[in-house]
N, C-alpha and C positions, 0 to 999 in steps of 0.2 A: 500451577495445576499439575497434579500428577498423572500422566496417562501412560494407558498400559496397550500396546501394539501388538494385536491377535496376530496367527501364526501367518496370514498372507500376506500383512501391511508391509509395503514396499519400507524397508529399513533407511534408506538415504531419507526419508521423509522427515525423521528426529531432527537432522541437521538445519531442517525450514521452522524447525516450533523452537524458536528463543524465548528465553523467559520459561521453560515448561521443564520440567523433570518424565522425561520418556524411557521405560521402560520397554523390551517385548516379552510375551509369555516365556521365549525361548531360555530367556536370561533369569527370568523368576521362576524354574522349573517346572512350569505348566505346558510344557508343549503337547504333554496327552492329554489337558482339560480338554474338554468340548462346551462349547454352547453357554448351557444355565451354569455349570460346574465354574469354567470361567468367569462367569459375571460373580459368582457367588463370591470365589477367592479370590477378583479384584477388589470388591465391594469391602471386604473381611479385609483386606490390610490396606484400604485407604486412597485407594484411585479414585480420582475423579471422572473420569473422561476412558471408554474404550474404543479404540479406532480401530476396525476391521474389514474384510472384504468380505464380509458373508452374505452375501444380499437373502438370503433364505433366514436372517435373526430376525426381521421383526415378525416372518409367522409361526417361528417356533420359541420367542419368547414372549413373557408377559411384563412390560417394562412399566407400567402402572405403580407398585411400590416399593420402584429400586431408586437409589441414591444416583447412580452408576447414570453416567452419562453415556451413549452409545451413536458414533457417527463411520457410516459404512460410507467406504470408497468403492464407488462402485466398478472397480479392478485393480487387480494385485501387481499390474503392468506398471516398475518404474517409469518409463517412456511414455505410457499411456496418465501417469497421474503428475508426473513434474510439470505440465504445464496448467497443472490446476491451482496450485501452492498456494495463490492468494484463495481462491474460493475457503480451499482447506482450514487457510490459518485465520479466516474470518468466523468459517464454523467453530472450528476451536475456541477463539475465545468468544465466543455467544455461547456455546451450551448450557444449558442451566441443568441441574442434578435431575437425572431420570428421562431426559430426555432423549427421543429418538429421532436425528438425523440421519440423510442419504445426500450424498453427491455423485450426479452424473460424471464421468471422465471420459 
């Protein structure tokens, strides 16, 4: 699965998703997208899956006819999310296209 790691995702996190091609915006020259713009230009070059810390995405998006799979960590604190790892790499691979999860950390 290809997923793409909005601008707060704790980055040590790629190293727990084996088997996955991870990405961050920073790296795919998106670190001025915002929001819808981001979903849009993941969506356009083929991510499956976006992980982020925005807990304000599901009221400011409409995730009903997107491909883009979206799972929010609910903080951008490595210490606060590494002892989440299994929750994480379970959401990961359950997502199904267009789907919107959240995980407590």
């Amino acid at each position: 699965m290809r997923i793409l790691f909005d601008h707060g995702t704790p980055a040590p996190l790629r190293r727990h998703l084996p088997g996955h091609s991870v990405d961050t915006a920073s790296e795919r020259g998106w670190a001025s997208l915002r929001n819808g713009n981001l979903l849009d230009e993941a969506e356009a070059d083929g991510y499956h899956l976006l992980i982020t810390t925005d807990q304000n995405m599901r009221y400011q998006q409409n995730f009903s006819n997107r491909s883009l799979a979206v799972l929010v960590i609910m903080a951008a604190s490595w210490p606060k999310t590494q002892p989440n790892i299994d929750a994480i790499r379970t959401a990961v691979d359950e997502m199904l296209p267009g789907e919107f999860r959240e995980i407590s950390v």
